[in-house]
C-alpha positions in Angstrom: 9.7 18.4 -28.3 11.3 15.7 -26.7 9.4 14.7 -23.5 10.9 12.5 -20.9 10.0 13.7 -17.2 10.1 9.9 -15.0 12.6 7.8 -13.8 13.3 4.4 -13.3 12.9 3.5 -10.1 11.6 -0.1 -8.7 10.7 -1.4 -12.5 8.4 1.3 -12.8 8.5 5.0 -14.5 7.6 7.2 -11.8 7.4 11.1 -11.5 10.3 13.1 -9.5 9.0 13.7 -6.2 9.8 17.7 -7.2 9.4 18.3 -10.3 12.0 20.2 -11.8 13.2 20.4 -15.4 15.9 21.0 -17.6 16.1 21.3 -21.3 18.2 20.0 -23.4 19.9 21.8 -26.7 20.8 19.9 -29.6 24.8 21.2 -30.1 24.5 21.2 -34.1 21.6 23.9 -34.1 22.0 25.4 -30.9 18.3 24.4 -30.3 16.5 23.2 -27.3 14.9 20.1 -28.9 13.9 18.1 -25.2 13.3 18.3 -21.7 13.9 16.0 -19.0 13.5 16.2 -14.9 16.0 16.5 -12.8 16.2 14.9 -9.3 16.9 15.3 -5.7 18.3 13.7 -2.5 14.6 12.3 -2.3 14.6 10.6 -5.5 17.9 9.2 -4.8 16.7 7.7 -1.2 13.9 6.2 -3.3 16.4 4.4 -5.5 18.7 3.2 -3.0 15.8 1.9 -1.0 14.4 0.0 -3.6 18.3 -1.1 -4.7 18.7 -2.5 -1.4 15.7 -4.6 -0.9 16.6 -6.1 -4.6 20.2 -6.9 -3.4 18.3 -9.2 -1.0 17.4 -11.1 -3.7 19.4 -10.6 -6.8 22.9 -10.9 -5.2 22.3 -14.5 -4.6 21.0 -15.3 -8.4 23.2 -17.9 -10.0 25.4 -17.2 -12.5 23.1 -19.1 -15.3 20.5 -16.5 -13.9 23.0 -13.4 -14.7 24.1 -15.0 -17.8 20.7 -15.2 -19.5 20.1 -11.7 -18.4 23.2 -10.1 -19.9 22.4 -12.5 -23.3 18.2 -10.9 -23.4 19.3 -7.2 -22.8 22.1 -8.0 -25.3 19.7 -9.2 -27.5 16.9 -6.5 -27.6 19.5 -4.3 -28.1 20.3 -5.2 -31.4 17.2 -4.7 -32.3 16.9 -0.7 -31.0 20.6 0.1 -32.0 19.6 2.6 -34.5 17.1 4.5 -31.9 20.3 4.6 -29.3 22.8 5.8 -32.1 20.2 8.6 -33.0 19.7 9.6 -29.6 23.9 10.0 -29.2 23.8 11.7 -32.5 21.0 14.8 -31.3 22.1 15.0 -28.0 26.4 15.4 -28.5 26.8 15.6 -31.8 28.2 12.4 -33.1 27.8 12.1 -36.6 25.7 9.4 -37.9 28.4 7.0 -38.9 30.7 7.5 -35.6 27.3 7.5 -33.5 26.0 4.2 -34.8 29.4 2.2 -35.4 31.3 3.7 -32.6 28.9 5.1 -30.1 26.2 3.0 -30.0 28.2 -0.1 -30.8 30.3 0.3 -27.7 26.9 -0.6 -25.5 27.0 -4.4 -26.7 30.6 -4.6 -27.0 30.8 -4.3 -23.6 27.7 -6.4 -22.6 28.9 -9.1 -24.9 32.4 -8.6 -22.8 30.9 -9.2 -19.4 29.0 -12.2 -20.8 32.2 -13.3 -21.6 33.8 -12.5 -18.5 31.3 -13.7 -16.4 31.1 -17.5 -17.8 35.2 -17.9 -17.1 35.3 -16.0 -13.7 36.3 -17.7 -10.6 34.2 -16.5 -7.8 35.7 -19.0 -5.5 39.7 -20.0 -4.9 40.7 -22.9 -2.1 44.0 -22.1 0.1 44.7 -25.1 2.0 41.2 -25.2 4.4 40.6 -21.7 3.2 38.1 -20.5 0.9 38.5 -17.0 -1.3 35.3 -16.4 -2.0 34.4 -12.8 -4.1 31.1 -11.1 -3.4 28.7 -8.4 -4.7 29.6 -5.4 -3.5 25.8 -4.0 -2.8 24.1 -1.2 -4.2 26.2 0.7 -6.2 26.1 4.4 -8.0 26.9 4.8 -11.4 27.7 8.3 -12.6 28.4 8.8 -16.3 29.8 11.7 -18.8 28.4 12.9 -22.2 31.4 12.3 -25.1 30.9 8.6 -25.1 27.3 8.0 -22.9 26.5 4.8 -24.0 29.9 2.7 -23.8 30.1 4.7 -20.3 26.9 3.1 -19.5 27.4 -0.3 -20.7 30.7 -0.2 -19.2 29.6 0.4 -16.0 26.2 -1.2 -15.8 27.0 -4.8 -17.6 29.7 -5.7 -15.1 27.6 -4.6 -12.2 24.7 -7.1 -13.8 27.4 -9.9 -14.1 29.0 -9.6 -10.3 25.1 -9.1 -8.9 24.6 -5.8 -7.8 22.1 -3.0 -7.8 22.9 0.0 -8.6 21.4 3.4 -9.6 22.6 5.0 -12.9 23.0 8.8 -13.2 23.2 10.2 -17.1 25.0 12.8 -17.9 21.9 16.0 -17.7 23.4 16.8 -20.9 23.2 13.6 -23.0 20.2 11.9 -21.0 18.3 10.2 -23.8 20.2 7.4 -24.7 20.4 6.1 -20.6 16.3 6.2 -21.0 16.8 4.0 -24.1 19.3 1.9 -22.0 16.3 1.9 -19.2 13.6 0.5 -21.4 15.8 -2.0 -23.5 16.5 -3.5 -19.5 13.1 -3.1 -18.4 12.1 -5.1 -21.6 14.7 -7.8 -20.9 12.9 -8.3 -17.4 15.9 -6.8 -14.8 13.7 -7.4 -11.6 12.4 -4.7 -10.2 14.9 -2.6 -7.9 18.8 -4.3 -9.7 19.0 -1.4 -12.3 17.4 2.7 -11.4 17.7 5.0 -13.5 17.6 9.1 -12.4 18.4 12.2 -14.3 20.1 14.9 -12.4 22.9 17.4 -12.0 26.3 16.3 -10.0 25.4 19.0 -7.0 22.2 17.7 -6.5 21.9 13.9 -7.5 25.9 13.0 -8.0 26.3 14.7 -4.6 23.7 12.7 -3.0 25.1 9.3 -4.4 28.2 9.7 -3.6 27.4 11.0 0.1 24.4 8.3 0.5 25.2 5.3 3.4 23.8 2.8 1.9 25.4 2.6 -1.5 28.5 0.7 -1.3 30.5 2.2 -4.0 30.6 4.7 -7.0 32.2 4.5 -9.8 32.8 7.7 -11.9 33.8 8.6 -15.2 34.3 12.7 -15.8 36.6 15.3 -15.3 39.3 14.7 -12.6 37.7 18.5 -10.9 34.7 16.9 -10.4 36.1 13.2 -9.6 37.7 14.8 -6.8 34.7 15.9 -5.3 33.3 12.5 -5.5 36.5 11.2 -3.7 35.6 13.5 -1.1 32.0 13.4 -0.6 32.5 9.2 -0.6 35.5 8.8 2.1 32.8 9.7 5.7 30.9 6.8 4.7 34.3 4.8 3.4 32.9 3.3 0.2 35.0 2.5 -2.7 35.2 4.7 -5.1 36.4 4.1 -9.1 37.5 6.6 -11.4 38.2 7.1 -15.1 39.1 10.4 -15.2 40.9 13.1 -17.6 44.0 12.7 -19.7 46.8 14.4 -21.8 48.1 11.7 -23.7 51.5 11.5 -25.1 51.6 10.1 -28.8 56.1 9.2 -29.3 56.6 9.0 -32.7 60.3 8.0 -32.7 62.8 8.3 -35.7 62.6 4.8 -37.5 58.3 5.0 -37.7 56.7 5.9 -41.0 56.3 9.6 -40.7 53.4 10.2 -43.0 51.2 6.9 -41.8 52.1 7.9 -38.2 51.2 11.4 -37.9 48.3 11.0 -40.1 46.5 8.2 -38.3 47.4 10.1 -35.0 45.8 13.4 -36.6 42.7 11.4 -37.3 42.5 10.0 -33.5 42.6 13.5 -32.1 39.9 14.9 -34.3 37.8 12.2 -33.6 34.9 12.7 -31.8 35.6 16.0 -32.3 38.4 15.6 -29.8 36.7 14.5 -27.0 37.9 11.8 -25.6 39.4 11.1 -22.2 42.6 9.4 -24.3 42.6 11.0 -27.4 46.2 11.4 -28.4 46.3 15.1 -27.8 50.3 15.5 -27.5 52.0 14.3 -30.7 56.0 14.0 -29.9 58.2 14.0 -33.1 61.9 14.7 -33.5 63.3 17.3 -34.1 64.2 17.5 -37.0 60.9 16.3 -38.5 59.1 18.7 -36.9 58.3 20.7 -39.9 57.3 17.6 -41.8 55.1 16.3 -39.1 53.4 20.2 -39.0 52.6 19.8 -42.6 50.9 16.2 -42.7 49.0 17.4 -39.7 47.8 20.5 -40.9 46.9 18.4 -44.6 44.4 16.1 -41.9 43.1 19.0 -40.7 42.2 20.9 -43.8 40.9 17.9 -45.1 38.9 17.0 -42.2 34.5 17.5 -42.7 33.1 19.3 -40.2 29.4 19.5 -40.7 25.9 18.8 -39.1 26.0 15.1 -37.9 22.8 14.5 -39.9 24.8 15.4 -43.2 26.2 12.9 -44.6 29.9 13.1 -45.3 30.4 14.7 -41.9 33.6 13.3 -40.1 33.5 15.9 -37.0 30.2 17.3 -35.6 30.0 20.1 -32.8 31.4 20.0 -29.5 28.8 19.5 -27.0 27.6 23.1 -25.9 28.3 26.7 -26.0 30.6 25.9 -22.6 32.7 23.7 -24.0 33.3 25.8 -27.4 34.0 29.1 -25.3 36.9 26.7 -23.1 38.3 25.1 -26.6 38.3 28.6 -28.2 40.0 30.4 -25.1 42.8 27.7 -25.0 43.0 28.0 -28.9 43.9 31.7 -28.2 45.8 30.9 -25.1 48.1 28.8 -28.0 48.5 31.6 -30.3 49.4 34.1 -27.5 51.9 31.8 -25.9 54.1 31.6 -28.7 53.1 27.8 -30.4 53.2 28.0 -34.4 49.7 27.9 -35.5 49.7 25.1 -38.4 45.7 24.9 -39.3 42.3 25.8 -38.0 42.4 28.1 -35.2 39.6 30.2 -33.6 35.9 31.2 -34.3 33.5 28.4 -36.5 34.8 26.8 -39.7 33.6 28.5 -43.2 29.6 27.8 -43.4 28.9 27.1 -40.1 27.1 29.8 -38.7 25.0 27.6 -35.8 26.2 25.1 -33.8 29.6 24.0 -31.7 31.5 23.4 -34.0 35.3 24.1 -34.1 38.1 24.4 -36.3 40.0 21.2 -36.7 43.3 22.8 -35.2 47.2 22.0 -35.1 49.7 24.0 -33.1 53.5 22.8 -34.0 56.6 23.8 -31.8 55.3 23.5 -28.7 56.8 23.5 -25.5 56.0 21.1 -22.9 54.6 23.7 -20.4 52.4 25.8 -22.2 48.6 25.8 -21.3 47.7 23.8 -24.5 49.8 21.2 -23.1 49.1 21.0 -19.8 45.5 21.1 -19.9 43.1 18.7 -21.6 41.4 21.0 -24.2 38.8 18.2 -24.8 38.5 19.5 -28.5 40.0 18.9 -32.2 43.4 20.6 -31.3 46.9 18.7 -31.6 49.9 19.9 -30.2 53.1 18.5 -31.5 56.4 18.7 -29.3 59.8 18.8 -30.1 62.4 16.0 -28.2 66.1 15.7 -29.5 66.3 11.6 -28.4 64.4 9.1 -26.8 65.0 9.8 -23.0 63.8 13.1 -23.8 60.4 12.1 -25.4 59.9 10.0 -22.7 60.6 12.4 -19.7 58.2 14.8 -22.0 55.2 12.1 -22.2 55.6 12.0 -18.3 55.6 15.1 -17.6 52.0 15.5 -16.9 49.3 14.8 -13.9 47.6 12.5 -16.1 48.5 8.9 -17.2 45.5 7.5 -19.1 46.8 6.2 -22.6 49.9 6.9 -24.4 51.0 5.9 -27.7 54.4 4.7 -29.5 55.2 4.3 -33.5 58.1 2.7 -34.4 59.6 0.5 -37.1 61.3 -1.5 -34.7 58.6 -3.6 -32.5 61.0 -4.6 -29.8 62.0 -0.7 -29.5 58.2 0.1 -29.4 57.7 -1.8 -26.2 61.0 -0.6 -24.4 59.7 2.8 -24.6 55.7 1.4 -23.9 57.7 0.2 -21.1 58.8 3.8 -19.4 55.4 5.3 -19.9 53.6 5.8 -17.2 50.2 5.0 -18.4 47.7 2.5 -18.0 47.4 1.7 -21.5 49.7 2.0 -24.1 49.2 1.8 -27.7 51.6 0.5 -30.3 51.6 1.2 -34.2 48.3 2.1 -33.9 46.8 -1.7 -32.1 42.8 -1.0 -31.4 41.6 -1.2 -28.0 40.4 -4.5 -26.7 37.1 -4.8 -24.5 38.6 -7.7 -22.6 41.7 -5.9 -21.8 41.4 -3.1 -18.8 40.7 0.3 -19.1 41.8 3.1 -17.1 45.1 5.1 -16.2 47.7 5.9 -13.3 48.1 9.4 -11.5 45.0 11.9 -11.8 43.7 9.9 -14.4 42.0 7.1 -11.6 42.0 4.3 -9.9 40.5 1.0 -10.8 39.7 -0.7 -13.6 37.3 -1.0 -16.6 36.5 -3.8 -19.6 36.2 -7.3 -18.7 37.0 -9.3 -16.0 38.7 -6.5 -14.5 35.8 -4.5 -14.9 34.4 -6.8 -12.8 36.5 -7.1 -9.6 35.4 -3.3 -9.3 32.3 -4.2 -8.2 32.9 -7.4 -5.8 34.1 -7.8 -2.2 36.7 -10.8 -1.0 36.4 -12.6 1.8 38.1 -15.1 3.2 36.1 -18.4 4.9 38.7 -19.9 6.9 38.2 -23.9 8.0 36.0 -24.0 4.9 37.5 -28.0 4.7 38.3 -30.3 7.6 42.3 -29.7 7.6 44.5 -32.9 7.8 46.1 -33.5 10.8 
């Protein structure tokens, strides 16, 4: 059993002041294979306290000071990747390969990103006598999902580091042991005591009490856009800034002159991966019409061809979902498909063949969906496509909008000029074309109930700094 009862508070591991604990189940076996404590509105006074008294100190180091930081955790990370990635793989799932090349990679992407922001970024713009300057926000609170922990630590913390803030980091309670990994590898960089706290805990009790505190500047949140709301609202009495990365329903256009095989199987193979959970996986497929049954039958080939296994196996593309919750939700909405009328191409309810124990879930397609059914309105946040009819190009983009979300979307096309018209009338904050990989200097995050602000990079940065203006900075010439 997997023992971890402290948190980080102040450079030291310290016990909860209550102790209360939680255990935590292993989705591939269904097993509880840890424990960890979860905290109160005390422990979180304890953190801001010490957060605030390390502001004093730390939001005045140089940017050589930060720089070196960022480069030693960087550094000591390489050497504890593998413990991270197997910490991703017990805890949500990931298999092996997509925990330590994806998962736990993500963590010094991102790190090496804000090292690179940080060396370029102007803190400091003249207007006439004027000065710009941009500031470290204060102490901030960092609350972070399950389905990708580590890059939603890294992306949060490293960019706090880099503008000099303190902040207190909240895990997800159900992937917590990667964040203590995360703890340690700062601790052994030499973070001074206060910048970076680390407590476990539920949203009610410590996401509530972050959000709510009045000494933490801002929070930023990544999780569903149900519970971002509540953040929203438990922030706005003390006005802090809040930043979200929320939910998504993305729309994936693949118009008539793409390659219909490359294009519906690489977007088959996005959705399923990570078992389908991810905030912009490409959930909604849009094909024409008339290539509808074509497009069904490629899908449904990726499917059935897809491994779903234990993540320790090797050969294992797709592991479980995260926890009986989430399986029950992704099987209701699997049934809600059927009984709504969508053509059921592949997978569809109950555990594939073999897998008696665990999350795990059918790699599904439903063709011949309409764009108001439940499978595609809500994010399912499992391995189920839905592909949609449209008749021309004004028509796949009204469908792609047609949603509260506006994370991601995604275009294929033959014609790269005709690509970006149509990236153009997307409403999305990202926009992928033929397939282009994400960039971790680029910004990250989405329009509508998908957020506000922005994530990656420099951009990732302005999240977590105040401007002010210094005026008659310079004598002025008369």
């Amino acid at each position: 059993m997997l023992e971890k009862l402290q948190f980080y508070i102040d450079g030291e591991w310290v016990d909860p002041i209550e102790p209360r604990t939680l255990d935590v189940v292993n989705p591939a076996t269904e097993e509880v294979y840890g424990r960890i404590s979860i905290g109160t509105a005390a422990d979180v006074d304890r953190a801001v306290n010490a957060a605030a008294r390390a502001f004093e100190t730390f939001s005045q180091s140089s940017r050589q000071e930060r720089l070196e930081l960022l480069q030693s955790i960087l550094d000591i990370f390489a050497r504890r990747h593998d413990e991270v990635a197997e910490a991703i793989m017990d805890e949500m799932g990931a298999p092996w390969g997509l925990a330590k090349h994806a998962q736990a990679a993500s963590g010094p992407q991102h790190i090496a990103a804000a090292i690179k922001a940080l060396k370029d970024y102007e803190f400091e713009e003249q207007l006439g006598s004027t000065m710009v300057v941009k500031e470290p926000i204060g102490v901030c609170g960092l609350i972070t999902p399950w389905n990708w922990p580590m890059n939603q630590i890294a992306v949060k913390v490293a960019p706090a580091l880099a503008a000099g803030c303190t902040m207190i980091l909240k895990p997800s309670e159900i992937a917590p042991f990667d964040a203590i990994l995360f703890a340690e590898i700062l601790h052994e960089a030499g973070v001074p005591a206060g910048v970076f706290n680390l407590i476990n805990g539920d949203g009610p009790g410590v996401g509530t009490a972050l959000s709510e505190h009045p000494d933490i500047a801002m929070v930023s949140f990544t999780g569903s856009t149900r519970a971002g709301v509540l953040v929203a609202q438990n922030a706005a009495p003390t006005v802090k800034r809040v930043a979200q990365e929320l939910g998504g329903k993305s729309a994936n256009i693949i118009l008539d002159d793409a390659d219909l095989e490359d294009a519906v199987a690489n977007g088959a193979k996005d959705m399923f991966d990570n078992t389908g959970q991810s905030c912009d996986a490409p959930s909604r497929m849009l094909v024409p019409r008339e290539q509808m049954g074509a497009a069904a039958a490629i899908a449904a080939r990726v499917a059935e061809s897809t491994v779903v296994g234990n993540p320790r196996e090797k050969g294992s593309r797709v592991g479980p979902v995260v926890s009986d919750v989430q399986w029950q939700k992704i099987q209701d909405l699997i049934q809600k498909g059927i009984d709504e009328g969508a053509t059921l191409a592949a997978g569809g309810t109950g555990r594939p063949d073999g897998l008696e124990k665990g999350y795990y879930v059918k790699p599904t397609v439903f063709a011949d969906v309409s764009n108001d059914m439940t499978i595609a309105r809500e994010e399912v946040f499992g391995p189920v496509l839905t592909i949609i009819p449209y008749d021309d190009d004004d028509e796949a983009i009204r469908i792609a909008n047609d949603t509260p979300y506006g994370l991601s979307g995604y275009v294929s096309s033959g014609n790269l000029e005709r690509a970006k018209q149509i990236a153009a009338r997307m409403r999305t904050g990202m926009v992928h074309i033929n397939g282009a990989d994400l960039n971790a200097m680029a910004p990250f995050g989405g329009f509508k109930q998908s957020g506000n602000g922005r994530e990656w990079g420099a951009h990732g940065m302005d999240e977590f700094l105040e401007v002010k203006s210094v005026y008659g900075y310079t004598q002025s010439s008369k």
